[in-house]
C-alpha positions as CSV (number, residue, x, y, z in Angstrom):
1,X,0.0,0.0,0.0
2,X,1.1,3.1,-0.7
3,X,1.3,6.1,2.3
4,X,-0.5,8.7,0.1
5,X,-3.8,7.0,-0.5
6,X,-3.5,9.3,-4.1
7,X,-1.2,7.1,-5.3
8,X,-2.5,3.6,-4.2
9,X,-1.4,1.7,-7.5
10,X,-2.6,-2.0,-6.2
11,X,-6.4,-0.2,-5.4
12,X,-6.1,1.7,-8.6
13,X,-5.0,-1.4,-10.9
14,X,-8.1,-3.4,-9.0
15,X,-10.7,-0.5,-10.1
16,X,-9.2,-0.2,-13.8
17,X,-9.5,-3.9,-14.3
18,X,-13.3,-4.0,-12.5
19,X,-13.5,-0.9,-15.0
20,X,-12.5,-2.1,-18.1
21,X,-14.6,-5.6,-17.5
22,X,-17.9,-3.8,-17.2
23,X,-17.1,-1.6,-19.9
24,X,-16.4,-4.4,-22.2
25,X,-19.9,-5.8,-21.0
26,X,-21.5,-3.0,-21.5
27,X,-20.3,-2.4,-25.2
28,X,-21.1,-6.3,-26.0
29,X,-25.0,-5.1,-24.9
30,X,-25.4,-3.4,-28.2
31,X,-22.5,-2.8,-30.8
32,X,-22.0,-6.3,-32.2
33,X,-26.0,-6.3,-32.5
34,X,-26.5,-3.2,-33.7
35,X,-26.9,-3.4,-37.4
36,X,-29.3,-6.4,-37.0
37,X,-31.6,-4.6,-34.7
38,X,-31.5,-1.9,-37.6
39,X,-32.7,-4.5,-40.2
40,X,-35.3,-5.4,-38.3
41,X,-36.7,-1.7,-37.7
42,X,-36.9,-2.4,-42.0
43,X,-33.4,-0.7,-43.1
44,X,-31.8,-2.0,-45.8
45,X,-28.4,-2.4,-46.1
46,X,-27.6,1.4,-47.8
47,X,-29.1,3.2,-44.8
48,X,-27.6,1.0,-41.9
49,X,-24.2,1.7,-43.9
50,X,-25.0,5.5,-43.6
51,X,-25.9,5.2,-39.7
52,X,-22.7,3.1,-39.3
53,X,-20.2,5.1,-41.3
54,X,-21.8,8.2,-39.0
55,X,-21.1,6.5,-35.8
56,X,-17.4,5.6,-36.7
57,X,-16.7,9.2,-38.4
58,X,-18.4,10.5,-34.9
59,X,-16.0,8.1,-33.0
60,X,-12.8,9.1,-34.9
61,X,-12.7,13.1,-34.4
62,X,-15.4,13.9,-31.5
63,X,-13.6,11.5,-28.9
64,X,-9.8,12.8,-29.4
65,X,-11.2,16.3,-29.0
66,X,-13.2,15.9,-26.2
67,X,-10.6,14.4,-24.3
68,X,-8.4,17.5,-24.9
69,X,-11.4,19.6,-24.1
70,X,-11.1,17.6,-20.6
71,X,-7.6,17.3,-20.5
72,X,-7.2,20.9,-21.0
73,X,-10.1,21.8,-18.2
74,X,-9.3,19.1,-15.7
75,X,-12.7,17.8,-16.3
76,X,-12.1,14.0,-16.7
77,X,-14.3,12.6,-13.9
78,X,-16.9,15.2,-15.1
79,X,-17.3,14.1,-18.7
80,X,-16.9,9.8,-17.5
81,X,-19.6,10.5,-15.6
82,X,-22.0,12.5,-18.5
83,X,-20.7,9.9,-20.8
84,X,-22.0,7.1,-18.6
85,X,-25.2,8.8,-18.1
86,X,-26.5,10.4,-21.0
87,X,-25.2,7.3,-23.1
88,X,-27.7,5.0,-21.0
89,X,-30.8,7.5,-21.7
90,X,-29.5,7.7,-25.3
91,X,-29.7,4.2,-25.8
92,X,-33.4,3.9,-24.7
93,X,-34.3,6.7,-27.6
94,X,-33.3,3.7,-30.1
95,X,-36.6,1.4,-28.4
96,X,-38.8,4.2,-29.2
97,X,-38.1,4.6,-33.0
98,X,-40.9,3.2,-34.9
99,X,-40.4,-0.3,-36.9
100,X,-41.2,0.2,-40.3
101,X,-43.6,-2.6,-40.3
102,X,-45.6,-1.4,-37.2
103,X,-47.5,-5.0,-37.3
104,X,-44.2,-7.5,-37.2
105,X,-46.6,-10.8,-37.2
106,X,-48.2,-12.5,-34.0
107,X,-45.9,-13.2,-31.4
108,X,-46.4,-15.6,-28.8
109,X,-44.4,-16.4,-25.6
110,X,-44.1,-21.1,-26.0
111,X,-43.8,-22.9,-22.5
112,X,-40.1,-22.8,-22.3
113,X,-40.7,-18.6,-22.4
114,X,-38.8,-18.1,-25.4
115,X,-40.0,-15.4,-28.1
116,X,-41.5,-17.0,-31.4
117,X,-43.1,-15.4,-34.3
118,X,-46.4,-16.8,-36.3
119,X,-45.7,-16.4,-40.0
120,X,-49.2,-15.6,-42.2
121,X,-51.1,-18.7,-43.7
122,X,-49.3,-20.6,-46.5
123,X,-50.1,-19.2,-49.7
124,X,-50.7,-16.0,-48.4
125,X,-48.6,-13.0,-50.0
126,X,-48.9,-9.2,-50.4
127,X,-47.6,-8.6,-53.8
128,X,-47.9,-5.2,-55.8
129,X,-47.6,-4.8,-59.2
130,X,-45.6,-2.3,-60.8
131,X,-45.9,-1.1,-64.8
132,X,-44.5,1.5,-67.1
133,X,-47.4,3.8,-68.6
134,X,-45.8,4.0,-71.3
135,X,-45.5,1.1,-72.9
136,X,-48.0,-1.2,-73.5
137,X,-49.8,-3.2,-70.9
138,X,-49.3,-6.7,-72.3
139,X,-45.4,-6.1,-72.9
140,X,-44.5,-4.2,-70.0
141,X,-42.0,-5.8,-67.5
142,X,-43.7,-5.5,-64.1
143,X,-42.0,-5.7,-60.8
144,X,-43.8,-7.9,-57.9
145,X,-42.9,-6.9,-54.4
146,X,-43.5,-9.8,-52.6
147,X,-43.6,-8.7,-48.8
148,X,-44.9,-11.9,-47.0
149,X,-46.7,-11.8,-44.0
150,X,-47.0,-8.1,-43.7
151,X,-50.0,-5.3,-44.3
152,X,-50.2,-2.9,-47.3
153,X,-49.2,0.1,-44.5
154,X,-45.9,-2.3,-44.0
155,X,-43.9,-2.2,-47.4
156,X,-40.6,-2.5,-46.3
157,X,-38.9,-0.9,-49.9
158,X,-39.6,-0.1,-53.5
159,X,-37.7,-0.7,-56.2
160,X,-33.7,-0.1,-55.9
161,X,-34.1,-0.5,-51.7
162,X,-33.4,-4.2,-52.1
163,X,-32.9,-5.1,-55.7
164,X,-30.8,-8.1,-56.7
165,X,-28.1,-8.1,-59.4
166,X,-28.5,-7.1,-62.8
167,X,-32.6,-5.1,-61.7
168,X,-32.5,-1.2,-61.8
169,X,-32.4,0.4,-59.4
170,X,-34.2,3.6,-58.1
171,X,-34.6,6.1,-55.7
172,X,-35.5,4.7,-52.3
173,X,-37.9,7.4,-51.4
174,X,-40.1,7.5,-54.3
175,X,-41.0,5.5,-57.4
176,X,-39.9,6.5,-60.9
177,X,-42.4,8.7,-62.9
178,X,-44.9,7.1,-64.6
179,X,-45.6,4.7,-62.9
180,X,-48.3,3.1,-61.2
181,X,-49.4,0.5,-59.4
182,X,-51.8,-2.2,-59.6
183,X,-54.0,-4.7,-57.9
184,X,-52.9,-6.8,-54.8
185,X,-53.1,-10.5,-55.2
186,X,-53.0,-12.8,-52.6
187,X,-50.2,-15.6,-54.3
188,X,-46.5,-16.7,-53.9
189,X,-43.6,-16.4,-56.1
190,X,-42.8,-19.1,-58.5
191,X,-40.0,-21.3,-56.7
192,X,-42.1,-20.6,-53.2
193,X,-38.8,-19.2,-51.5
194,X,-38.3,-16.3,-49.9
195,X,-35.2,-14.3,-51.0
196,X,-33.8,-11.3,-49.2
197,X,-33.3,-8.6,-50.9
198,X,-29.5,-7.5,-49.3
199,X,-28.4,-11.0,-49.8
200,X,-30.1,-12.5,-53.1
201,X,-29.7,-16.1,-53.4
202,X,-29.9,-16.6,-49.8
203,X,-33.1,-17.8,-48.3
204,X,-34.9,-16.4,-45.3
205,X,-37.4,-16.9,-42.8
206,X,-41.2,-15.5,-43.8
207,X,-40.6,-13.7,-40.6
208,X,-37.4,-12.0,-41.8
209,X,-39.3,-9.2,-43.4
210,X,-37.9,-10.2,-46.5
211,X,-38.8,-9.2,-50.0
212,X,-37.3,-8.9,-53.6
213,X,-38.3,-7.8,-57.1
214,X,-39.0,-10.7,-58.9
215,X,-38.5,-10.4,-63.0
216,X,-41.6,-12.7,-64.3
217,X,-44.2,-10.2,-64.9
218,X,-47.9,-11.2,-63.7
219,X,-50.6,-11.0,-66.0
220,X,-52.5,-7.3,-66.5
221,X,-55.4,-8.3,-67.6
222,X,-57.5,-11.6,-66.8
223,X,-60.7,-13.0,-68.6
224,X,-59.9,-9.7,-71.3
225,X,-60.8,-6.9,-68.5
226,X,-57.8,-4.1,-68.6
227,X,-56.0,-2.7,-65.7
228,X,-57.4,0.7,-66.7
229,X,-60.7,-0.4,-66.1
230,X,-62.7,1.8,-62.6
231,X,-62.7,-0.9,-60.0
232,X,-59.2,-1.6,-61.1
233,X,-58.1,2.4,-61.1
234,X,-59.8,2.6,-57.5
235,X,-57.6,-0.1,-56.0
236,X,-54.4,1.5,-58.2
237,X,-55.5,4.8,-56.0
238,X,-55.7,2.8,-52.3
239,X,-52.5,0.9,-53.3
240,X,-50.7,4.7,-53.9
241,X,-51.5,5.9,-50.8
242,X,-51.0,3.0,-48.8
243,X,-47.6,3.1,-50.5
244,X,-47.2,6.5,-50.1
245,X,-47.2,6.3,-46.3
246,X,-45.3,3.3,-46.2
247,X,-42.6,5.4,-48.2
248,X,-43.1,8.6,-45.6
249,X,-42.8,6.0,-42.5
250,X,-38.9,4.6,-44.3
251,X,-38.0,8.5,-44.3
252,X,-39.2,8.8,-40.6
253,X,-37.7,5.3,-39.2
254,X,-34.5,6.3,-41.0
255,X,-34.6,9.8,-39.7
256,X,-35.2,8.8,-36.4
257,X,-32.4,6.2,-36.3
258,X,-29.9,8.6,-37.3
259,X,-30.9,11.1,-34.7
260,X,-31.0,8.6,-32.6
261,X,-27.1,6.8,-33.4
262,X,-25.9,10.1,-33.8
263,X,-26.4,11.5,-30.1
264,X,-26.0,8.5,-28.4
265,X,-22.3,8.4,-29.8
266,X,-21.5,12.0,-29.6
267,X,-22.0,10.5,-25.7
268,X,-20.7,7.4,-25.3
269,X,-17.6,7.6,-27.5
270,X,-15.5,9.7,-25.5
271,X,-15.8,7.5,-22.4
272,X,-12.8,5.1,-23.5
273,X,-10.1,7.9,-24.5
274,X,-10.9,9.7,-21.4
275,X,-10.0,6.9,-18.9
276,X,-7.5,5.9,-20.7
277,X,-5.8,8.8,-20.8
278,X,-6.4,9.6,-17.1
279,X,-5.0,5.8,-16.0
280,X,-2.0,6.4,-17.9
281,X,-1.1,9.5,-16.1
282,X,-2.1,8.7,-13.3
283,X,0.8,5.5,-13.3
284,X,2.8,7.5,-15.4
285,X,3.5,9.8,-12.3
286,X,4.7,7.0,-10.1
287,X,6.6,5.6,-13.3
288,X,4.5,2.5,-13.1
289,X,3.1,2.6,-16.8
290,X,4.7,-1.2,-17.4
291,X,1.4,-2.3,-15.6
292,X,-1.3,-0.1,-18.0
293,X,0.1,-2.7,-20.8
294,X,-1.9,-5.7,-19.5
295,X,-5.3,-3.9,-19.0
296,X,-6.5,-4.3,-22.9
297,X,-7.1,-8.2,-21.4
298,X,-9.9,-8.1,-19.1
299,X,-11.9,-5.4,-21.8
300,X,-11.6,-8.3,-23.6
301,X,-13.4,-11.1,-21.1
302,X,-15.8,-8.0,-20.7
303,X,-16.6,-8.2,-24.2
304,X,-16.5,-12.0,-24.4
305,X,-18.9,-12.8,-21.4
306,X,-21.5,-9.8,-21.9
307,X,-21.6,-10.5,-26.1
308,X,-22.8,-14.4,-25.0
309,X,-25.0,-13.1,-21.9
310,X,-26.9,-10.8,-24.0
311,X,-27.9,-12.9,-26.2
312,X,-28.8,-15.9,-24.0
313,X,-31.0,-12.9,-21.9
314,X,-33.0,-11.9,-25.7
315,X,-35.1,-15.3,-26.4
316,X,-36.8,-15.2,-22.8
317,X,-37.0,-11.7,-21.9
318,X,-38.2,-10.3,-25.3
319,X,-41.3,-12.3,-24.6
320,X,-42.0,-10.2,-21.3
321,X,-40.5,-6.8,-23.0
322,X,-41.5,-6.5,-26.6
323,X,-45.1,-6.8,-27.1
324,X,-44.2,-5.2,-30.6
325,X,-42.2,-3.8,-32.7
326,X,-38.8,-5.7,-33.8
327,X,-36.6,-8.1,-31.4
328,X,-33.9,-6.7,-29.5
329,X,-34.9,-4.2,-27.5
330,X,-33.0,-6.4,-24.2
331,X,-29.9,-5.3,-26.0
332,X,-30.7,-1.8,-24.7
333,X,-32.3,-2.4,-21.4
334,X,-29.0,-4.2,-20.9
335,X,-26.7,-1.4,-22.1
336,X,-28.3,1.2,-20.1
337,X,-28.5,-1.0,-16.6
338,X,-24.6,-2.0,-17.3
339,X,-24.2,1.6,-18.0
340,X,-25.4,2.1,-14.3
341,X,-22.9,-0.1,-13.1
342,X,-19.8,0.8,-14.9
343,X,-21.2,4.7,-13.4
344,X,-20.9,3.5,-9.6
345,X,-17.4,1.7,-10.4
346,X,-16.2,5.1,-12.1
347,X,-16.7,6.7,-8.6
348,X,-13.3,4.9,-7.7
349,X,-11.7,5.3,-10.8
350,X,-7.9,6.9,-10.9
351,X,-7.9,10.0,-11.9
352,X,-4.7,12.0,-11.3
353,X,-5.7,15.6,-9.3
354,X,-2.4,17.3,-10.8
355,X,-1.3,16.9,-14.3
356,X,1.8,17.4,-15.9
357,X,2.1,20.2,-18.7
358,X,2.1,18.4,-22.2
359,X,2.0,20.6,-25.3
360,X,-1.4,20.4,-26.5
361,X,-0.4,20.1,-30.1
362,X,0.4,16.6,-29.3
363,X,-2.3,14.8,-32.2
364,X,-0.8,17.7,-34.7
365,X,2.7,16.9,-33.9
366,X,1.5,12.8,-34.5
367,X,-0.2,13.7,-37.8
368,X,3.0,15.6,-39.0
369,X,5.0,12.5,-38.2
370,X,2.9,10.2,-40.1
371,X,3.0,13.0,-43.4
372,X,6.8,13.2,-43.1
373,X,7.8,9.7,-42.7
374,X,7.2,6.8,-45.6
375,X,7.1,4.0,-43.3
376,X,4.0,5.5,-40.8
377,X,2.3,6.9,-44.0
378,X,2.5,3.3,-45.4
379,X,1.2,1.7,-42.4
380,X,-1.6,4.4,-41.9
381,X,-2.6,3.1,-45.2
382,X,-2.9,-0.3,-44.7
383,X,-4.9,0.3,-41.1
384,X,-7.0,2.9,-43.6
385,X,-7.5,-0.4,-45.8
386,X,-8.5,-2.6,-43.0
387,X,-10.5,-0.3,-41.2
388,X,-13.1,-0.3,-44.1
389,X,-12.5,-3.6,-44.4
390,X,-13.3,-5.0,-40.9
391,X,-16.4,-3.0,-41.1
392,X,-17.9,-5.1,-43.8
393,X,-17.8,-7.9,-41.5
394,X,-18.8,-6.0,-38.5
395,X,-21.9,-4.9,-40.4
396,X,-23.4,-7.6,-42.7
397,X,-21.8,-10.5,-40.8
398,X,-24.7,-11.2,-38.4
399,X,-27.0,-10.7,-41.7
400,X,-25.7,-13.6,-43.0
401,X,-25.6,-15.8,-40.0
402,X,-29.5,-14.8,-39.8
403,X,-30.3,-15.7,-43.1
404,X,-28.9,-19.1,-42.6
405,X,-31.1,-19.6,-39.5
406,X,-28.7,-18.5,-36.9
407,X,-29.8,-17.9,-33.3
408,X,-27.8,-14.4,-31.6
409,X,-26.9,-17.0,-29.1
410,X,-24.5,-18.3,-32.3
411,X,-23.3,-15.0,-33.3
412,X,-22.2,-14.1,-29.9
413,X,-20.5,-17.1,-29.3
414,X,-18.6,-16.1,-33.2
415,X,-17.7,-12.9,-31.3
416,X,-16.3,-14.4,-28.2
417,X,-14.4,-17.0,-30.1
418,X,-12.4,-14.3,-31.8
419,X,-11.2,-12.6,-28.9
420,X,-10.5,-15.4,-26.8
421,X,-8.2,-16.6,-29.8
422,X,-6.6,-13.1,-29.4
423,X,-5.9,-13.4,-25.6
424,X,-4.9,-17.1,-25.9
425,X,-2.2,-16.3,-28.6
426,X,-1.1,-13.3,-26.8
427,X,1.9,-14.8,-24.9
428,X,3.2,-15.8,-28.4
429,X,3.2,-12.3,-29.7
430,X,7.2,-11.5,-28.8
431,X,8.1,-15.3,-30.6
432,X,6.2,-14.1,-33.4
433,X,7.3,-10.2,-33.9
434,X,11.0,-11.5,-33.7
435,X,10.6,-14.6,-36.0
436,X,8.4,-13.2,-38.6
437,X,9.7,-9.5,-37.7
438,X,7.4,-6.5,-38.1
439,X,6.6,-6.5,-41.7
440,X,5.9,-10.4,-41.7
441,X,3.5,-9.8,-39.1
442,X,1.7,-7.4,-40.6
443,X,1.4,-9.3,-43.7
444,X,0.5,-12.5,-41.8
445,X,-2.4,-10.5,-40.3
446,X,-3.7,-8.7,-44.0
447,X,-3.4,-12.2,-45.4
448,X,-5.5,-13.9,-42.7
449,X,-8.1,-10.9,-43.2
450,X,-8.2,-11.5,-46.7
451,X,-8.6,-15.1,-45.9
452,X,-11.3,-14.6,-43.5
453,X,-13.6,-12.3,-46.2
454,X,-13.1,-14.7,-48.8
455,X,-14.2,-17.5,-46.5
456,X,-17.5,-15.5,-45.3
457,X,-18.4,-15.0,-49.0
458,X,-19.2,-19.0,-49.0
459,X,-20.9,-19.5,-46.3
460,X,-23.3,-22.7,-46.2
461,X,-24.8,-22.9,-42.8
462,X,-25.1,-21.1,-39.6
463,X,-22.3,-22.6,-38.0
464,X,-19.9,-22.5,-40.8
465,X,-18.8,-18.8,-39.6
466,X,-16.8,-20.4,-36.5
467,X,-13.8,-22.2,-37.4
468,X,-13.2,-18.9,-39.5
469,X,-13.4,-16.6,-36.1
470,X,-10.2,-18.2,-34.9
471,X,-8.2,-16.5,-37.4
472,X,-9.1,-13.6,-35.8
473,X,-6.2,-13.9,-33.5
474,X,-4.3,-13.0,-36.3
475,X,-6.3,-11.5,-38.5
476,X,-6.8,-8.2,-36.2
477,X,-4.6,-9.4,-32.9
478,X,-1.3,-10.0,-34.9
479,X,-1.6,-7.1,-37.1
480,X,-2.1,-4.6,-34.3
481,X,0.7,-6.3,-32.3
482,X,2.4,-5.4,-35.5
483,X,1.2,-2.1,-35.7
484,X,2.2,-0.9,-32.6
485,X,5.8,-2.6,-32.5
486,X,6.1,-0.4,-35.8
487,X,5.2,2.6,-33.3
488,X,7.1,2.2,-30.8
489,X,10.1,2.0,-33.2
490,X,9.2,5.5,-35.5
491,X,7.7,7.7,-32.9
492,X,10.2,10.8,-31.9
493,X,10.2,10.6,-27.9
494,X,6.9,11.8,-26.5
495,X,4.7,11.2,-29.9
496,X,4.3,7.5,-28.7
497,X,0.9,7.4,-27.3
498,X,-0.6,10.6,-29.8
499,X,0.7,8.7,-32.8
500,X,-1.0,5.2,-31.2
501,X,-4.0,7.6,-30.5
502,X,-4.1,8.7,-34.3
503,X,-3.4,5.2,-35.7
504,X,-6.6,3.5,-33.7
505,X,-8.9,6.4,-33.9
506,X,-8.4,8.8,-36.8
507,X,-6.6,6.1,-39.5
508,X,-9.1,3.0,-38.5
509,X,-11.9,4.9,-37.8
510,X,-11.7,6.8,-41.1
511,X,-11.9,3.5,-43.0
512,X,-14.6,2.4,-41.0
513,X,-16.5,5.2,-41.7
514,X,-16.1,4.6,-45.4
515,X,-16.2,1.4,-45.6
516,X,-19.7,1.5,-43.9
517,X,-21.1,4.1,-46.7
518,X,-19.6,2.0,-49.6
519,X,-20.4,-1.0,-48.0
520,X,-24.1,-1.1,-47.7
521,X,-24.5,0.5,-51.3
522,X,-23.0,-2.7,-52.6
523,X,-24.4,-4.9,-51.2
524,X,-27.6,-3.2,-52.5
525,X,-26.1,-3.1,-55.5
526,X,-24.5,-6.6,-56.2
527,X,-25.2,-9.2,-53.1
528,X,-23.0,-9.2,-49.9
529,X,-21.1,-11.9,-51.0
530,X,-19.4,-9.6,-53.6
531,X,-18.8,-7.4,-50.6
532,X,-16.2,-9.7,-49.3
533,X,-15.0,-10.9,-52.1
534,X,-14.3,-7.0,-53.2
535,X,-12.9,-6.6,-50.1
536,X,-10.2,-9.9,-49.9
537,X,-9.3,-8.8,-54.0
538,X,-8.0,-5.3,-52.2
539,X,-6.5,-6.6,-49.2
540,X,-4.2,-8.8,-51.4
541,X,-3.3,-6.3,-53.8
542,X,-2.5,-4.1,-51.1
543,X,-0.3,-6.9,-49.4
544,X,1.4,-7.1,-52.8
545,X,1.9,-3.9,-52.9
546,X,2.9,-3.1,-49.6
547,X,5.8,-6.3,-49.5
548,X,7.2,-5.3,-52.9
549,X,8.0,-1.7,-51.3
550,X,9.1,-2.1,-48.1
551,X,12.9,-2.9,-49.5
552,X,12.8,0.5,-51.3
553,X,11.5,2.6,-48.3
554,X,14.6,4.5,-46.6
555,X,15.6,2.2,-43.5
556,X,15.0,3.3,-39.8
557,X,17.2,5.6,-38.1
558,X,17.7,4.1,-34.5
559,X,20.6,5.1,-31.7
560,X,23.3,2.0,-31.7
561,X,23.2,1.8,-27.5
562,X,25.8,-0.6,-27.8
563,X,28.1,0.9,-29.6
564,X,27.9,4.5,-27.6
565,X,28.4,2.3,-24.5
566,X,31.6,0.9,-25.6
567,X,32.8,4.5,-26.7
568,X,32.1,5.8,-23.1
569,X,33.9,2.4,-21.8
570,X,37.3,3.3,-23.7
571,X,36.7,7.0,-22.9
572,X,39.7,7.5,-20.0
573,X,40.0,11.4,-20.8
574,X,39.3,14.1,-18.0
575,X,39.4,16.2,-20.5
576,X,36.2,16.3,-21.9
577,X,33.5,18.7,-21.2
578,X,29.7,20.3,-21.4
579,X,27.8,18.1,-23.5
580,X,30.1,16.2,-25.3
581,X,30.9,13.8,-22.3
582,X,27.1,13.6,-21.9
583,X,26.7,10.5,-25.4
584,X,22.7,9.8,-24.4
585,X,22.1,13.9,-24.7
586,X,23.9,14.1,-27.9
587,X,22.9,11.4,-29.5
588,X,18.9,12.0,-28.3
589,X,19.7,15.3,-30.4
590,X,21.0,14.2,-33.1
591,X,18.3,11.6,-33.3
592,X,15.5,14.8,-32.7
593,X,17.7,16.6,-35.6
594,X,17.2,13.8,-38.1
595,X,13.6,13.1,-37.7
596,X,12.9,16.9,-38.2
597,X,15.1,16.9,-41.0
């Protein structure tokens, strides 16, 4: 124990760990969940990638800068605790936006109090017919919506929301001019399978909300009576304004969402920098900064346990919760009670009363660094790469395990599978860095990423995703072991933790962000397979790329200790004087010299 109670390191290690546990609970509530709970309010895959590319361009710039802001003020305890409780409130705004089908099907709690959904009768389909005015009725391609299960008020898209290859596609919001619609007709599509319309070829549940434009026109006229006829132009008029409000709820779901995502991270995202920042200098003062290196591990089981808890908790208690409206809402009663917890465990949390002066250009200096050297600007490229790759797997992953008939009890398992790889392969991370050496790790990790995509694109079953997770030890535990070796070695002496700061938050972050907005327009586009197969064709040219030139890059300046040591050894003269006796201070300035130079 320590005689100032201020400096208790054993107490203040105990509360960072307890900390960093919850915190990784809490997280595992909602973010791996996230985009799945936004398919189900009726987004398709280009407006969750806009709500996710937000929320990572949030996460990237408003977090650094509000931990400056409470650097700068002395305001860290302050802005944990806002974070922790305007984060839980924000998180209950996402129950209250409206599905887009407000009528998800009958839902009934069984006798082991697990949540089940009643599909409609067989042979029972909402279809809606749409033709081109101007050409002729009997040679005009319509387009069948085939939304199963749901009411005319519940149309889930239009044309281009969730078109399959090769279909044109439109604007979400409205249909094209000219248009109009026809009759409803109670009937199936040919095959009898449901297809969904982010992931064509894929099957899905009649309770998956699914739909798809299906190319075999339906007749427009039966027994010789034409569309155009009165009863028929009534029910044309209904079905438009039926469809009209269906289009005018998408705008106000999606609206609502993004309001929603959008202040719940401006709240929550600054939470992890801040405490972070605040442990460090708090050990940092009693030089004790070896022991802030092993904290990233219990985040980790926090993320692990609460990702599989969660989902065990949604079966039963969405049957007591959710009388309508999509599944999930547990996520967020979850997140915001675990919010309350990691608030009474921040009470205790280390947080240094004096601070050291820094200069506060510290993430300008880091960005500078990474400009002016080759090495850092070819790494920030390659976490820029990954970034927006991980995201695709981060965002439509859980899509595909649900179209296969996966349970979230299987997809949080995938996620804690991953990460206890990472902390079981962790001890072999120095064996590893010095056999393979920096750049071989980092190409071990792109490959295995590459590897991983290409194997998600083939996915046959539900469980098929889990023998790939275990590459994620390498795949994203290796390459940021790599990553931050590479850091350690380039940064000028006191960039170390700004230029680790910039590579995990501004560089990832970044290609998150874009990955996310690209992302979800191609799947739209083209099927999410091709997502990850466009994604592994990049990562390998890149890797190409980025082995071929390495050997011409200029090679690392670094101080030859040993070599300085033997000088001062065979250094006998008195003589010597002022700072050229003093080897560490010159060469410390010569090293200084180079780098700016």
């Amino acid at each position: 124990m320590s005689a100032n109670p201020q400096w208790d390191i054993s107490r203040a290690l105990r509360v960072a760990r307890l900390f960093h546990l919850v915190c990784g609970v809490r997280d595992a509530c909602v973010t791996p969940f996230l985009t799945l709970y936004l398919r189900q309010l009726g987004l398709a895959a280009p407006w969750v990638g806009i709500l996710m590319g937000t929320k990572h361009l949030i996460a990237a710039f408003w977090a650094p800068f509000c931990a400056f802001l409470a650097r700068s003020h002395q305001k860290r305890r302050v802005l944990m605790t806002a974070s922790l409780l305007g984060s839980a409130g924000a998180s209950l705004f996402m129950v209250l936006v409206p599905p887009l089908d407000r009528d998800p099907g009958h839902r009934r709690c069984n006798g082991s109090h697990s949540l089940t959904a009643e599909g409609p009768p067989p042979g029972v389909a909402l279809t809606v017919t749409v033709t081109l005015a101007s050409e002729p009725a009997s040679n005009s391609p319509a387009g069948v919506l085939s939304l199963p299960g749901a009411k005319s008020s519940g149309v889930a898209g239009t044309r281009g929301f969730g078109e399959g290859p090769g279909e044109s596609g439109q604007e979400p919001f409205s249909y094209p001019p000219g248009s109009s619609v026809g009759s409803t007709q109670g009937t199936r599509n040919r095959s009898g399978v449901l297809l969904h319309p982010d992931t064509p070829g894929v099957t899905g549940s009649p309770r998956e909300g699914a739909f798809r434009v299906v190319s075999p026109p339906l007749p427009l006229s039966a027994g010789g009576t034409a569309l155009a006829s009165p009863a028929n132009q009534s029910a044309a008029e209904g079905d438009g304004r039926a469809l009209g409000l269906s289009l005018e709820g998408l705008q106000w779901t999606f609206i609502l969402s993004l309001g929603s995502v959008v202040l719940w991270e401006l709240l929550t995202s600054p939470l992890e920098q801040v405490a972070d920042d605040s442990l460090y200098e708090y050990l940092d003062f009693v030089d004790a900064t070896d022991r802030y290196r092993s904290l990233w591990v219990w985040r980790l089981l926090g993320t692990s346990v609460g990702v599989c808890g969660i989902a065990a908790l949604v079966g039963p208690l969405d049957c007591f919760l959710a009388t309508s409206g999509p599944r999930g809402v547990v996520h967020f009663y979850g997140y915001s009670l675990v919010s309350a917890l990691a608030l009474l465990v921040s009470i205790a949390f280390p947080v240094p009363v004096c601070r050291r002066q820094e200069p506060s250009y510290r993430t300008v200096k880091a960005l500078s660094l990474v400009v002016g050297d080759p090495h850092l600007t070819v790494l920030a490229l390659t976490i820029f790469l990954t970034g927006g790759a991980t995201s695709a797997v981060q965002n439509f992953l859980f899509w595909q395990m649900k179209d296969h008939g996966s349970s979230e009890l299987t997809m949080g398992f995938s996620v804690a599978l991953g990460l206890l790889g990472e902390i079981t392969l962790h001890p072999f991370k120095a064996p590893l860095l010095r056999k393979l050496s920096r750049v071989g790790t980092l190409g071990l990790g792109l490959g295995c990423l590459a590897g991983q995509l290409l194997y998600y694109s083939f996915l046959w079953s539900w469980w098929s995703v889990l023998p790939a997770q275990i590459l994620s030890a390498l795949s994203h535990g290796a390459l940021w072991w790599a990553v931050s070796t590479s850091i350690e070695h380039l940064a000028t002496p006191g960039t170390e933790r700004p230029l680790s700061a910039v590579f995990r938050g501004h560089v990832c972050g970044s290609g998150a962000s874009l990955g996310s907005f690209v992302g979800g327009f191609v799947v739209m586009r083209f099927s999410l397979p091709v997502l990850y197969q466009a994604c592994c064709v990049l990562l390998l040219l890149w890797l190409a790329l980025f082995l071929s030139i390495q050997p011409r890059l200029p090679q690392e300046r670094k101080i030859n200790y040993s070599k300085l040591l033997a000088v001062e050894a065979s250094d006998t003269s008195d003589s010597e004087q002022g700072t050229e006796r003093d080897w560490l201070v010159k060469a410390m300035r010569e090293e200084h010299s180079d780098w700016r130079g």
